[in-house]
C-alpha positions, 0 to 999 in steps of 0.5 A: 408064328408072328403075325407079319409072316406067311402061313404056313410059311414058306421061302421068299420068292427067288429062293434057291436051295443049293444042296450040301457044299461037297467036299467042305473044309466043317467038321458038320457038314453045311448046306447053301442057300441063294436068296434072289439078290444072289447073296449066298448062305450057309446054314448048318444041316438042321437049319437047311433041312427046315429050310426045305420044307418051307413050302407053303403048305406044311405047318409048324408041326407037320414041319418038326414031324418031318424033320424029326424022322429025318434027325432021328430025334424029336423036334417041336412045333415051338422049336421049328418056329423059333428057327423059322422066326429067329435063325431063318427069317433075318437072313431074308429067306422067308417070306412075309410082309413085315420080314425085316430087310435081308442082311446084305454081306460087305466083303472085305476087298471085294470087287465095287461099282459093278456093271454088267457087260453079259446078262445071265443068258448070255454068259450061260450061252457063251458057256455052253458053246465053249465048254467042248474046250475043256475035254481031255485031249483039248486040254492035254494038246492046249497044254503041250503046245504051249509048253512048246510056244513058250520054250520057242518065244523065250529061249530062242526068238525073245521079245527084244523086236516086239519090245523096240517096236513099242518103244519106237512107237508108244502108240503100239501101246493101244494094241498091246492093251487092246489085246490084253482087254481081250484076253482078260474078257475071254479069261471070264468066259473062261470061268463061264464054260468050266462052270456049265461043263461042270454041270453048273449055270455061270450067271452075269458077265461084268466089269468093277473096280477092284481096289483101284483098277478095273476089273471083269468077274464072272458070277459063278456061284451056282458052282457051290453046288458041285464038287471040289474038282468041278469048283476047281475047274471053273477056278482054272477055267479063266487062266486055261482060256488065257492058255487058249488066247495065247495059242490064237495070237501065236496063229496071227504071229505065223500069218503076219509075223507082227512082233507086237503079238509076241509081246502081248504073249508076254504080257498075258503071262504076267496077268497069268502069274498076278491071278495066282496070287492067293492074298486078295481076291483072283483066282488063286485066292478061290483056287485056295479056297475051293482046295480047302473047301472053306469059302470066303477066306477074309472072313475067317482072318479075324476068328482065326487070328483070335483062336490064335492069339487065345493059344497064349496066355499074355495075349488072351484078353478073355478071363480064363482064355487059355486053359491048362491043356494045350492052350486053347480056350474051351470057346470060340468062333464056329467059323474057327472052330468049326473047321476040320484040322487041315483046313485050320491049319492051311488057314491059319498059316494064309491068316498070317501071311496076308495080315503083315501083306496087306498092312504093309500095303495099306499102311505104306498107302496110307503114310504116302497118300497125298504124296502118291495122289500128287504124283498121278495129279501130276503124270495126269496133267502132263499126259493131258498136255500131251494129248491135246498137242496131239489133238492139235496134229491130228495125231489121234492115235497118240491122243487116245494113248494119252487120253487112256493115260489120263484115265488111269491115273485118275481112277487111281486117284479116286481107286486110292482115295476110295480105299482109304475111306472104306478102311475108315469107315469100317474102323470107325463102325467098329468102334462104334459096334465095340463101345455101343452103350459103354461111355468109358469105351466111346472115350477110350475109340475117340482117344485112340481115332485122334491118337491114329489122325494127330501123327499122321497128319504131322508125317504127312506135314513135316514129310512136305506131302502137301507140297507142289501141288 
């Protein structure tokens, strides 16, 4: 044991032990530990067994005793100690003076510049006092009655009223969106009461920027803990509490036959369907995940799509890459490889469908960028015009309305910009990772950054991008 760490060793303060991930997607089952910055780990059995033990009283051997008449097989004091000191202590999960800084994860498209609008006691409150929601009979008659709303409100009343009230008066805008705040924001207590009715302790309420617009999440990481159908419905919980909130505004419709409330009803489901969406990060995407039982997806896209591409011998760029049975290399990512087939499988087939997604969208983001950013500078400067002569009626209402306009069209601006910056920062970190200390490979990454930057520049001149701003 180096001299920098406690002994007998011991987990960092805030560790906790999160038990074996129930119905997991691994072929060798893997256990999750939380460190005290919330970020969440996974290890394999061995590595969480040690992990258990460090309690601050054992030592190396009582340690390698214990784990041995736990595996059947005899471990050493050294051996437990090299995990400690090379698997377990860069991961930040023990404790010592001179432990190097824990590695913190940056996932790809992940939710940014996060504020917290419920501390942990208070989401964990808001949970417990809703989770009566998510008994049977309130689902199977929340369920039914919405089936009911739902057949009444587009096939026999329509929207047209809601939808001509709006548009002869914008300003009903603010109470569309106002409602739909609301509805989002219960949508995460939503997350918050499946994940306590299932046995788990939901954490922080808040809000971010996800890609370019605001967002609310609710942590719910303790749900790892439980089984498939307890992360599942935490998963649902959120579009479950939008089913509810539907049901309330269609009791305000009955009190006060304001058409609007339809409307907003509409609109909910909208936000419903765009949640299933499986390719970035709402709740579909962990519905998915969870169904696997493989969590975080994006990071198993670029292991996958090795594996994948290994299955060819023309597109396999290590020597001996593809073999003569069955074309798959004898090695690989354990984050592919250690996989069970159906969950490969699901995975591989959600891999290539998101990459081809999310480069067309990037892409097309990228080569229309100043001409997509000129466009909002401009629908930002005329709605600013509009509200100040809207300040100047005193007609406040229609100010707000322009005002939040402004907003929007700003922070899509920044959201836009914010994005292109992140995929060039981790472009230009994976180039300087794949050519650290190989001369020929640091020239061949700057060819390819200016052969990617000279074209680009040239679209966005001849295409006149830069134009009428």
């Amino acid at each position: 044991m180096t001299a920098d760490l406690a002994y007998p060793p011991r987990l960092a303060d805030g560790t906790e032990l999160l038990g074996e991930l129930k119905d997991s997607g691994f072929a060798q089952p893997q256990s999750l530990i939380r460190r005290a910055d919330g970020q969440v780990i996974q290890l394999s059995g061995l590595l969480y067994l040690v992990s258990c033990l460090l309690d601050g009283t054992r030592g190396v051997d009582d340690i390698a005793t214990e784990v041995s008449a736990e595996l059947g097989r005899t471990l050493t004091g050294d051996q437990v100690r090299y995990l400690i000191t090379a698997k377990l202590t860069p991961l930040g999960i023990v404790a010592g003076q001179g432990a190097p800084a824990p590695p913190t994860a940056s996932p790809l498209l992940a939710l940014r510049a996060r504020v917290t609008l419920l501390p942990e006691a208070a989401a964990c409150a808001a949970g417990t006092f809703l989770r009566p929601l998510f008994r049977l009979p309130v689902i199977a008659a929340v369920i039914v009655s919405v089936v009911a709303l739902d057949f009444w409100v587009f096939t026999a009343h329509g929207l047209g009223a809601g939808l001509s009230q709006v548009l002869n008066d914008p300003v009903d805008l603010l109470l569309v969106a106002g409602l739909s705040l609301v509805s989002a924001l219960f949508h995460e207590c939503g997350h918050a009461a499946g994940c306590r009715y299932s046995g788990a302790r939901p954490g922080r309420i808040g809000a971010g920027i996800y890609l370019v617009w605001p967002a609310f999440f609710t942590n719910v990481t303790d749900s790892y803990r439980l089984s498939r159908g307890g992360r599942l419905r935490t998963d649902l919980g959120g579009l479950y509490f939008n089913m509810i909130f539907m049901l309330v505004l269609a009791a305000f419709y009955a009190a006060t036959r304001a058409e609007i409330l339809l409307l907003v009803i509409a609109v909910t489901h909208l936000e419903m369907l765009e949640q299933l969406l499986p390719f970035v990060r709402f709740d579909g995407y962990f519905i998915l995940s969870d169904l696997v039982g493989v969590p975080d997806l994006f990071n198993r896209v670029a292991p996958v799509l090795r594996g994948w591409l290994s299955r060819w011998p023309r597109w396999s760029w290590r020597p001996g890459g593809a073999t003569g049975t069955g074309g798959s290399t004898g090695h690989g990512d354990p984050r592919a490889t250690g996989l069970r087939p159906v969950a490969r499988i699901v995975i591989t087939v959600w891999v290539l469908c998101v990459i081809p997604l999310l480069a067309s969208t990037l892409g097309y983001l990228v080569l229309h960028l100043p001409e997509i950013n000129r466009a909002l500078w401009q629908s930002a400067s005329h709605a600013a015009r509009l509200a100040g002569g809207a300040l100047a009626g005193h007609r406040y209402a229609a100010a707000t309305a322009d005002g939040i306009g402004v907003a929007l069209a700003l922070l899509s601006i920044a959201g836009s910009l914010y994005v292109v910056w992140g995929l060039g920062r981790r472009a230009v970190a994976f180039g300087r990772r794949w050519s650290a200390g190989r001369p020929r490979r640091r020239l061949l990454a700057f060819l390819v950054a200016v052969a990617c930057a000279v074209p680009l520049s040239v679209i966005w001149l001849v295409q006149g991008q830069f134009s009428d701003w």
